[in-house]
C-alpha positions, -999 to 999 in steps of 0.1 A, spaced: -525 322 -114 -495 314 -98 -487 321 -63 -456 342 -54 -449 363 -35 -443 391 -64 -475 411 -64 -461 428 -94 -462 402 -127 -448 418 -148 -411 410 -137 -388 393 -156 -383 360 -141 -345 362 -149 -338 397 -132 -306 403 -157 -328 396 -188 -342 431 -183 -318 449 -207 -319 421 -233 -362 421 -234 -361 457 -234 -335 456 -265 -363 427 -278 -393 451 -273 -375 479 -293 -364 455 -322 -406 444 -323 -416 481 -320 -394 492 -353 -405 459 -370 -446 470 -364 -437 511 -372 -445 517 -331 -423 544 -319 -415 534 -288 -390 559 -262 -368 548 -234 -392 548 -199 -427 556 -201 -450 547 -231 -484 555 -211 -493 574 -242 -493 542 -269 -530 531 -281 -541 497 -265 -540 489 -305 -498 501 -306 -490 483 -275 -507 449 -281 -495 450 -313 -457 453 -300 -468 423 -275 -481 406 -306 -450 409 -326 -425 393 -296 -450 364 -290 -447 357 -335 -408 358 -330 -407 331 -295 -438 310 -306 -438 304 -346 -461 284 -361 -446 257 -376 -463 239 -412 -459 204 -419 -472 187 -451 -474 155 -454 -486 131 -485 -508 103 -487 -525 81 -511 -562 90 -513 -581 56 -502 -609 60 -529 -588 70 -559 -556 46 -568 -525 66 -572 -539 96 -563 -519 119 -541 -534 140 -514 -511 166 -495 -526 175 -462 -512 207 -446 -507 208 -406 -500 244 -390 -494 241 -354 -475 262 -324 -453 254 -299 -470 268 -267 -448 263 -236 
């Protein structure tokens, strides 16, 4: 955990981002079918919410897929494409 002295962490680091993540949570709502209102959204399931949660984390960390080609070592002229999926986790 990092130390602050913010009790409260969820606060957006960047105080004027508020609007602009709140604008993101909406768009990541409609995208899932979660119908989300302006304020309080105590009554979501854990299964609604985390799925909203889910759907911003897809859009800021993609998984990216590489494929690259190479000769198989056994078999002469034989190609072998070998698929890397990976994220970018900051």
């Amino acid at each position: 955990m990092s130390s602050s002295n913010n009790s409260n962490s969820n606060q957006p680091v960047v105080p004027s981002a508020r609007e602009a993540l709140n604008k993101f949570k909406m768009e990541a709502a409609q995208e899932v079918g979660v119908n989300l209102k302006q304020g309080y959204n105590g009554d979501l399931t854990s299964r609604e919410a985390g799925s909203v949660g889910g759907q911003m984390v897809k859009h800021i960390c993609p998984v990216r897929t590489v494929v690259i080609n190479r000769a198989n070592r056994n078999v002469d002229k034989h190609i072998i494409p070998i698929t890397y999926q990976y994220s970018l986790v900051l």
